[in-house]
Short mmCIF file of the C-alpha atoms (twelve columns), coordinates in Angstrom:
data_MODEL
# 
_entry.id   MODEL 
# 
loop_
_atom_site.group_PDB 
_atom_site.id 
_atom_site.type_symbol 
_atom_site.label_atom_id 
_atom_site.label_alt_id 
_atom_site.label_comp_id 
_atom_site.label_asym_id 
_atom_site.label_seq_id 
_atom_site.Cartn_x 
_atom_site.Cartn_y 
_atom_site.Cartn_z 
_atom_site.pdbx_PDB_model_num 
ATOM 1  C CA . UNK A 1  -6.512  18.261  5.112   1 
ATOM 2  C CA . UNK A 2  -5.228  15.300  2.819   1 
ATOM 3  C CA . UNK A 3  -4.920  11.801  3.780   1 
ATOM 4  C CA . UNK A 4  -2.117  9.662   1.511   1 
ATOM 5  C CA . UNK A 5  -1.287  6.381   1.243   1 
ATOM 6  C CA . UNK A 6  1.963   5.445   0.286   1 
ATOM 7  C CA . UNK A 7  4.238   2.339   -0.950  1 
ATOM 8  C CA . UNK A 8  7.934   1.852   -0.238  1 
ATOM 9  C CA . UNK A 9  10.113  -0.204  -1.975  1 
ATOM 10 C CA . UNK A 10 7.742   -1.116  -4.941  1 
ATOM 11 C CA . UNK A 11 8.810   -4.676  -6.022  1 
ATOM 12 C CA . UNK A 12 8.321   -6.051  -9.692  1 
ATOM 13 C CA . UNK A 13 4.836   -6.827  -9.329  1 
ATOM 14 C CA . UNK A 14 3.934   -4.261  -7.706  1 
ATOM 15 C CA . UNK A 15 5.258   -1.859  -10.829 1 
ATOM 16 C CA . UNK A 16 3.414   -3.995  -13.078 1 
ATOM 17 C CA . UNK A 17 0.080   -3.851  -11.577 1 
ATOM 18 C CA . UNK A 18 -0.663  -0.270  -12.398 1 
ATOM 19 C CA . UNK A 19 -1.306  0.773   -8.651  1 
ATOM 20 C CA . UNK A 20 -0.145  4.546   -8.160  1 
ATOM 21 C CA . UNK A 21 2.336   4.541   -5.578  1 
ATOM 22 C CA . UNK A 22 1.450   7.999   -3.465  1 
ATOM 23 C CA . UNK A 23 -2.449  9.054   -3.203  1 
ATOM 24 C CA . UNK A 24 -4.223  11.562  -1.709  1 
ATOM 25 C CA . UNK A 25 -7.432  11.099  0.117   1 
ATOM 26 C CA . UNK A 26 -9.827  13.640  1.816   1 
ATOM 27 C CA . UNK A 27 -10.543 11.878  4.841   1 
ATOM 28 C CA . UNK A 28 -8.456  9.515   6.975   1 
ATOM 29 C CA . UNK A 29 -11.243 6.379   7.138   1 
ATOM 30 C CA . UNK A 30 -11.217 6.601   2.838   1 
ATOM 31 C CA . UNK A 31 -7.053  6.556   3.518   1 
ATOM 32 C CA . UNK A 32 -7.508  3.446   5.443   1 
ATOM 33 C CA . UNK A 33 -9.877  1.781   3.318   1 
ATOM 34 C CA . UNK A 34 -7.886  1.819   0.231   1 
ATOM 35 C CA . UNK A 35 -5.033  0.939   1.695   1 
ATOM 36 C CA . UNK A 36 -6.199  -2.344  3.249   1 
ATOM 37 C CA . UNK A 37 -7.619  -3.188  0.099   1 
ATOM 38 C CA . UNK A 38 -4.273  -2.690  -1.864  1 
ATOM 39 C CA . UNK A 39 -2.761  -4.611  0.646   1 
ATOM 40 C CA . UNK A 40 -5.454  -7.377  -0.106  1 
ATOM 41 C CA . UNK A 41 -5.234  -7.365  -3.399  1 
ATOM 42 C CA . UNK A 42 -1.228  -7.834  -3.661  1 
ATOM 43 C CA . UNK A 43 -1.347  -10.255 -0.959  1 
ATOM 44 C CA . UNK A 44 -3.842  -11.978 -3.558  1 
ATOM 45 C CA . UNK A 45 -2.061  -11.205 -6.627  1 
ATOM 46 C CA . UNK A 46 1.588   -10.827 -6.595  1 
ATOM 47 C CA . UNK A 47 3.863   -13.473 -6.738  1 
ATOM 48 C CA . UNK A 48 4.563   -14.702 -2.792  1 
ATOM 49 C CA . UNK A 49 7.939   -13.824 -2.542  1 
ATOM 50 C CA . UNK A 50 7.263   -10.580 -0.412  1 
ATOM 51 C CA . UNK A 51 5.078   -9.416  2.506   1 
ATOM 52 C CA . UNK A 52 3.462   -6.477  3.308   1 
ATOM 53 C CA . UNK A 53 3.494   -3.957  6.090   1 
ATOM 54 C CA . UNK A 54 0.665   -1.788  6.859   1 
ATOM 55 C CA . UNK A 55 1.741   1.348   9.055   1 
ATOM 56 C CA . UNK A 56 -0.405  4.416   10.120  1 
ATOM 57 C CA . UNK A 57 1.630   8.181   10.976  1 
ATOM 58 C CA . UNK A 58 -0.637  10.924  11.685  1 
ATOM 59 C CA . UNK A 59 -1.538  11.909  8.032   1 
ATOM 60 C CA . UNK A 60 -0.408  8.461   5.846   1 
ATOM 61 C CA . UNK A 61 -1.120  5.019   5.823   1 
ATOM 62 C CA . UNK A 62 2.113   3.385   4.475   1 
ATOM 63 C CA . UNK A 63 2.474   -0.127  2.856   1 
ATOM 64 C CA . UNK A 64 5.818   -1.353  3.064   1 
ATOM 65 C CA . UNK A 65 7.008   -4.271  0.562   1 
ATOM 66 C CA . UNK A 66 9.479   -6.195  2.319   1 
ATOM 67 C CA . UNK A 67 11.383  -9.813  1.176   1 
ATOM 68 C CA . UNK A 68 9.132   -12.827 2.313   1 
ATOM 69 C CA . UNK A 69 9.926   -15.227 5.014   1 
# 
């Protein structure tokens, strides 16, 4: 069984940072763990103007780039 985390709607930055936007991971806590650290590092890195959602369905963790507030 595969793990995957995911990014929807992939904003400027985001396609300039080099992150891959589906990847596959054998177990779900390895899923988890690189997602919250993508989320830290654009939350670190990217420009401010969006925010990011973190969501878990029963085989992805999906990070969601949505317009800041």
């Amino acid at each position: 069984m595969t793990y995957r985390v995911e990014v929807k709607n992939p904003c400027r930055c985001f396609l300039r940072s080099g992150m891959a936007e589906n990847e596959s991971f054998e177990t779900a806590d390895t899923a988890k763990a690189a997602a919250e650290a993508m989320v830290e590092q654009m939350e670190r890195d990217f420009c401010k103007k969006h925010d990011f959602v973190l969501t878990r369905s029963t085989f992805a963790y999906t990070i969601t780039i949505v317009p800041g507030r």
